[in-house]
C-alpha positions as CSV (number, residue, x, y, z in Angstrom):
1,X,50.3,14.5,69.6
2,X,49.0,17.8,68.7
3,X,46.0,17.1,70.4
4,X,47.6,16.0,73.6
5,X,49.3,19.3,73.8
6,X,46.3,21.3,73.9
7,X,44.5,19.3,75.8
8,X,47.8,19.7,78.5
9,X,47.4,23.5,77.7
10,X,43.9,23.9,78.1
11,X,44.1,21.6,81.3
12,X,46.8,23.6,82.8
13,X,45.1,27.1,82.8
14,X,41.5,25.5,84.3
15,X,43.9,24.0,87.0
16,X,45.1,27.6,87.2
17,X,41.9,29.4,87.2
18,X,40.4,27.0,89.5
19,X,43.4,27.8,92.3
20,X,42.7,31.4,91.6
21,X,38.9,31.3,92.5
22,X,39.8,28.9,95.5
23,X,42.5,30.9,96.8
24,X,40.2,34.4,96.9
25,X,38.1,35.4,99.8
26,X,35.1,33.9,100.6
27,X,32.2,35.6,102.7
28,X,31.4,34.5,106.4
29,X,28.2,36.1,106.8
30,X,25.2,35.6,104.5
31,X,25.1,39.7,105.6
32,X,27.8,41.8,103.8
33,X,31.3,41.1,105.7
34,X,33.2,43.8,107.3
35,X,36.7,43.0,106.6
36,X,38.6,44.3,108.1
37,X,36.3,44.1,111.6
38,X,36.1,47.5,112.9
39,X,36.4,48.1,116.8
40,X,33.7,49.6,118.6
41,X,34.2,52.5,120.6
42,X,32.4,52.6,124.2
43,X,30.0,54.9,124.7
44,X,27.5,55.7,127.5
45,X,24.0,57.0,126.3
46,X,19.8,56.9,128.1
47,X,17.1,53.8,127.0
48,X,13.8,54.2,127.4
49,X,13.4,54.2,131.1
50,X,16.1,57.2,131.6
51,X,18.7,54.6,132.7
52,X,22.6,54.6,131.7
53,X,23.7,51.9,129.0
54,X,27.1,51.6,128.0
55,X,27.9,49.4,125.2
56,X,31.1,48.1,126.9
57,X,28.1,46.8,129.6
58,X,27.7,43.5,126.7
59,X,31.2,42.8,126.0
60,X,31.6,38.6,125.4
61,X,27.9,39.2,123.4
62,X,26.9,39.4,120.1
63,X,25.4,42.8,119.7
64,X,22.9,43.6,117.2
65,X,23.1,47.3,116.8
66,X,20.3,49.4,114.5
67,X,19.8,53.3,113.8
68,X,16.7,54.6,113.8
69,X,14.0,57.0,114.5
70,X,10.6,57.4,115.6
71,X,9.4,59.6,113.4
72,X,10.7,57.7,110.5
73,X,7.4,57.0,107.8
74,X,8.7,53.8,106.6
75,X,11.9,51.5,106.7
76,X,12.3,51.9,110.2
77,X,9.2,50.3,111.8
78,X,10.1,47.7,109.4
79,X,13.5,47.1,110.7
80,X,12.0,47.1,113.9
81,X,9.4,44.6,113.1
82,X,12.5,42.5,111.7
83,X,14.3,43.1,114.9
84,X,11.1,41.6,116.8
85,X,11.2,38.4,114.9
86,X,14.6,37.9,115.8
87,X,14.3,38.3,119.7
88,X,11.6,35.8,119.4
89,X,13.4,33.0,117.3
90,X,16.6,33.6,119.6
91,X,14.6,32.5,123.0
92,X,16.9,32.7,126.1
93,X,19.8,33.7,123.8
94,X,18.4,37.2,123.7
95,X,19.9,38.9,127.2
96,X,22.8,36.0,128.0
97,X,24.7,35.8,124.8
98,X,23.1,38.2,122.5
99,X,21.7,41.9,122.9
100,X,19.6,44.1,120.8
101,X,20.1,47.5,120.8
102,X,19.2,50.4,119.3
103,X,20.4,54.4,118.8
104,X,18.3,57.0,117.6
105,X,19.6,59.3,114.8
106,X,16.9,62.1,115.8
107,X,17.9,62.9,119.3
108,X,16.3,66.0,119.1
109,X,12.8,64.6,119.3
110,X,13.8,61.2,120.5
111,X,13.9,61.6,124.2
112,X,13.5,58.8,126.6
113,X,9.7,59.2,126.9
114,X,9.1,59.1,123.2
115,X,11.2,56.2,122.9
116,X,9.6,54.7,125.9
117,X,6.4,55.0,123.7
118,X,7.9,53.6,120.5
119,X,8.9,50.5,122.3
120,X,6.0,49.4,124.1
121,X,3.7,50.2,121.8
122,X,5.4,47.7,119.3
123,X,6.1,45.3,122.3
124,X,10.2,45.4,121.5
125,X,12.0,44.3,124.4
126,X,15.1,46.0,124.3
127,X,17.2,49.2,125.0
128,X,16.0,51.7,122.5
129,X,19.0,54.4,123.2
130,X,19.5,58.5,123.1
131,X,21.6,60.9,124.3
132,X,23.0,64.4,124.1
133,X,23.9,65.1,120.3
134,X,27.8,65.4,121.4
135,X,27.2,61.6,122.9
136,X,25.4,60.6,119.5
137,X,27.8,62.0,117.0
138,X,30.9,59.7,117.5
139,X,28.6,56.2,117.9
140,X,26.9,57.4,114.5
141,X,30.7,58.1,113.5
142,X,32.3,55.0,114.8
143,X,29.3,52.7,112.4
144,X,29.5,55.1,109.8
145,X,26.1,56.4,110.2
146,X,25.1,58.5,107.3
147,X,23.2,61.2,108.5
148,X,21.8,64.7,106.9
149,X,19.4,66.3,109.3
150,X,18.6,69.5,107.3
151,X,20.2,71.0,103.8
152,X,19.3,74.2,104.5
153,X,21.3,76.9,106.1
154,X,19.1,79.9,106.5
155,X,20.6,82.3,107.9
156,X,23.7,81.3,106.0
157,X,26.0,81.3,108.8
158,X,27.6,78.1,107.9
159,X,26.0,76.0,110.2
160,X,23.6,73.1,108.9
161,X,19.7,74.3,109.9
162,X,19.5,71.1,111.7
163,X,22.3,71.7,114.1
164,X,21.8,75.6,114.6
165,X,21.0,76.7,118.1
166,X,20.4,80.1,117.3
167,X,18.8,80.7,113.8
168,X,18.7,84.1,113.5
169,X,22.6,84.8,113.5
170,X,23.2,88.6,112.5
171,X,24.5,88.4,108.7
172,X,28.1,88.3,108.7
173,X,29.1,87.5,112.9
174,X,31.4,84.6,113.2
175,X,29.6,82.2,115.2
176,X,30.8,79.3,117.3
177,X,29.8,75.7,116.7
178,X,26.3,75.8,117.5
179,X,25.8,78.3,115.2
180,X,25.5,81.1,117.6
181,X,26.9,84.7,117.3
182,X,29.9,85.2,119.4
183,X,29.2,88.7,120.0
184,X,25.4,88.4,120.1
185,X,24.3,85.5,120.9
186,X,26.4,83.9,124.0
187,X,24.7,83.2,126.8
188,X,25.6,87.2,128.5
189,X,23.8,88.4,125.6
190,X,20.7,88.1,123.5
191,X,20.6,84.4,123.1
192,X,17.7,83.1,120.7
193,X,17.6,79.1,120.8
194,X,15.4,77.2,118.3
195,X,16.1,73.9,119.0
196,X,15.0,71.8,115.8
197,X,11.7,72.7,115.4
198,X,9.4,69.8,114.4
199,X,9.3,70.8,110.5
200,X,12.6,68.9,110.4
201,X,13.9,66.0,108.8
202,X,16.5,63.5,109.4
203,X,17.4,61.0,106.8
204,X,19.8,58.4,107.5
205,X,22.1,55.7,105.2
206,X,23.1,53.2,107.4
207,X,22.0,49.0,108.3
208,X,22.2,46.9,111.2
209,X,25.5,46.3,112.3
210,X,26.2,42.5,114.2
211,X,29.0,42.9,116.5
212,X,31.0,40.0,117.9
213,X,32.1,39.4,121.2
214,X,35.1,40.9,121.1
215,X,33.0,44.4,120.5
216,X,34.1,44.6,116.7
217,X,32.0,45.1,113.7
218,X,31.5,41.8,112.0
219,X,28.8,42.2,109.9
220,X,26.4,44.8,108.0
221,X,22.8,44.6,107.0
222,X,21.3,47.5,104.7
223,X,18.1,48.4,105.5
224,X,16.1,47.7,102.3
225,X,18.5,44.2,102.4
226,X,16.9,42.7,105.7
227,X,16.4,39.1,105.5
228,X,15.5,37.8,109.1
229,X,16.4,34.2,109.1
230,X,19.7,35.1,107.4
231,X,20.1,38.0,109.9
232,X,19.6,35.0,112.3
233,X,21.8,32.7,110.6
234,X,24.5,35.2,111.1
235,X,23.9,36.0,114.9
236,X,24.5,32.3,115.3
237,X,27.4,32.0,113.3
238,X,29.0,34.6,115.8
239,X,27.8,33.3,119.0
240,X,29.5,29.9,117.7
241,X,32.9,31.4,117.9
242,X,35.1,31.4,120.6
């Protein structure tokens, strides 16, 4: 009888752990999920050839959205590479009810031309996408881009080296958001403009982002994380739903 009970007791709490684990969310996406899906803002920013592309242009799509830059030594190409092997396996899909896109991170060398080279020398066939910094900044915002362009502030003005205008600030004049004197350096007076020299760097923390047809964000890929045919398998997956 003793035995019975514990057995009962012992049967209860797997029934109870069981319901627990069945009753907690499961993933979607082989990717990581976002949860809950985060809208995507519209924006209008330049491809390679110099023409307009606003994302609101592939609503009812799944959008495959990547950040990077030309310059970069090393994951990039790769994710680019990646991005390649997708368009291919996707066939028609690619254009009518899925689009590949991606934004640069280092507008400041990244200018349609350079893009323009990027793209067909690696054969990618899709909008590879810049813009003025003040167009950048809320996309990279709106996907939680991670971005750092510069640590350095050397004039010490309090504006990051990367996003300085005028680099030689006299010590101590409040400056305005480019990190130009007010007094000094506006444009009725002395204004010196460095505009990122090429010693720069940019690093970035981000993924590709899959984005449903709705225009939310459904589902992240870190870039060291990239597994095509999962990648693929999760396109799919969100060109399945109505």
């Amino acid at each position: 009888m003793k035995m019975a009970r514990m057995f009962s007791f012992f049967l209860a709490l797997l029934i109870i752990s069981s319901s627990g684990c069945l009753s907690g969310e499961v993933d979607e996406f082989y990717g990581e999920d976002i949860s809950p899906p985060i809208s995507v803002d519209d924006f209008v920013l330049v491809d390679e050839n110099g023409d307009t592309v606003s994302m609101s242009d592939f609503e009812g799509k799944v959008v495959v959205v990547a950040f990077l830059f030309t310059r970069c030594p090393d994951i990039c190409p790769v994710v680019s590479a990646n991005l390649a092997f997708v368009e291919q396996e996707l066939g028609d899909l690619h254009g009518s009810s899925v689009q590949i896109l991606t934004v640069t991170v280092d507008p400041w060398t990244d200018n349609a031309s350079v893009l323009n080279n990027y793209a067909s020398t690696r054969e990618l066939g899709w909008p590879h996408l810049t813009g003025a910094v003040e167009d950048l900044e809320p996309v990279w915002m709106n996907f939680d881009v991670g971005l750092t362009t510069y640590d350095t502030d050397v004039d010490n003005d309090g504006v990051a080296d990367g996003f300085d205008s005028c680099p030689d600030t006299p010590e101590g004049e409040e400056v305005d958001n480019n990190g130009c004197g007010k007094e000094t350096q506006q444009p009725q007076g002395d204004v010196v403009t460095n505009h990122h020299p090429l010693d720069y760097w940019v690093d970035h923390t981000t993924g590709t982002i899959i984005v449903d047809k709705q225009m939310r964000q459904r589902v992240w890929w870190g870039d060291t994380d990239w597994n095509p045919e999962l990648v693929l398998e999760d396109i799919l997956s969100l060109v399945e739903e109505e």
